[in-house]
C-alpha positions as CSV (number, residue, x, y, z in Angstrom):
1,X,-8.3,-5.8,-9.7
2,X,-7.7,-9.7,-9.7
3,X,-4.5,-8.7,-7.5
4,X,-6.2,-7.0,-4.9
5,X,-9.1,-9.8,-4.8
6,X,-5.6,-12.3,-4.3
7,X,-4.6,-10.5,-1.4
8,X,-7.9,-9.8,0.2
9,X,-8.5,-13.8,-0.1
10,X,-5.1,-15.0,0.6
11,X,-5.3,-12.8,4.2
12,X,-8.4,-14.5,5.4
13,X,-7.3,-17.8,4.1
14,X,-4.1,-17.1,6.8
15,X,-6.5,-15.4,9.0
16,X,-8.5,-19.0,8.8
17,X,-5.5,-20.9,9.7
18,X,-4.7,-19.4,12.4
19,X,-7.8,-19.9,13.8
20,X,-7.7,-23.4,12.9
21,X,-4.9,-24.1,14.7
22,X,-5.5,-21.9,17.9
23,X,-2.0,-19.8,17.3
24,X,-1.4,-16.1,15.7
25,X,0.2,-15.8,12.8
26,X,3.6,-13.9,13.3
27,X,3.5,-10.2,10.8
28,X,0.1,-9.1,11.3
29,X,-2.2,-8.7,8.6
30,X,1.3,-8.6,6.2
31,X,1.6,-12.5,8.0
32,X,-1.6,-13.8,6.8
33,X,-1.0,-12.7,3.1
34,X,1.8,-14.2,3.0
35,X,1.0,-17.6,4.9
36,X,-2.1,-17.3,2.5
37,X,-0.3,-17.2,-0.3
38,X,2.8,-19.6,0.4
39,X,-0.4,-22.1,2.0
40,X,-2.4,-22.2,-0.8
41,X,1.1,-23.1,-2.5
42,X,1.7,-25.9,-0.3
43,X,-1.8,-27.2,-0.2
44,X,-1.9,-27.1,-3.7
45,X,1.4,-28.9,-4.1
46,X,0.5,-31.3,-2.1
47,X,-3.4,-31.9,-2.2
48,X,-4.0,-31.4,-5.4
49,X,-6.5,-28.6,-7.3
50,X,-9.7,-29.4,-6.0
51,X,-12.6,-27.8,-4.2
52,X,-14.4,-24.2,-4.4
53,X,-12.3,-22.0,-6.4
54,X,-12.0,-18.3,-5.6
55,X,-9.6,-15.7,-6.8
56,X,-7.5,-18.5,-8.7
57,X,-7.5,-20.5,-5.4
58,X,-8.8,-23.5,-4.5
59,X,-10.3,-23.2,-1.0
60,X,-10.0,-25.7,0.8
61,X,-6.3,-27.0,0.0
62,X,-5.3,-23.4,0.7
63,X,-6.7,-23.5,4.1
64,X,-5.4,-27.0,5.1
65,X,-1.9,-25.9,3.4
66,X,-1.8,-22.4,5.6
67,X,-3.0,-24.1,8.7
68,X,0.1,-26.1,8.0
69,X,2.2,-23.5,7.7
70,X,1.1,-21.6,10.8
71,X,1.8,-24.6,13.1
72,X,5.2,-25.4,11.5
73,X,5.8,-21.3,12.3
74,X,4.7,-21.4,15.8
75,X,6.7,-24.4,16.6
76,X,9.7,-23.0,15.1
77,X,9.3,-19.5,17.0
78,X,8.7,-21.7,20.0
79,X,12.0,-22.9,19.5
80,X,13.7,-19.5,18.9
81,X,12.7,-18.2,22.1
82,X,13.5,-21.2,24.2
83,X,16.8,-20.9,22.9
84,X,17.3,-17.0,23.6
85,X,17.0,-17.5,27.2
């Protein structure tokens, strides 16, 4: 049961980021479980464990982390399609 409460959490924490930064994530709902998951990674990493904890993961470093993430993605699919032309 704690692995479904991972993925259901890590999706809208990738759904969140996307909003944040104004840009889809590539993959769907698939896509935001796994930016979820790889930003609450990063964020952790990075920002520390700190803030409102839920399914094993802190909130709000998750959130900056995947937001992260999904503008480092768009800018590098940005790139791959400039280049196909």
């Amino acid at each position: 049961m704690n692995f479904i409460w991972a993925l259901i959490i890590g999706g809208i924490i990738g759904w969140l980021a996307g909003l944040i930064v104004g840009r889809d994530i590539p993959g769907g709902i698939i896509g935001n479980i796994i930016a979820g998951f790889v930003g609450a990674w990063l964020g952790r990493a990075v920002l520390g464990d700190w803030g409102p904890r839920v399914a094993d993961f802190a909130i709000i470093p998750a959130i900056i982390g995947a937001a992260v993430l999904a503008l480092l993605l768009s800018f590098i699919m940005r790139s791959f399609r400039r280049t196909d032309r």
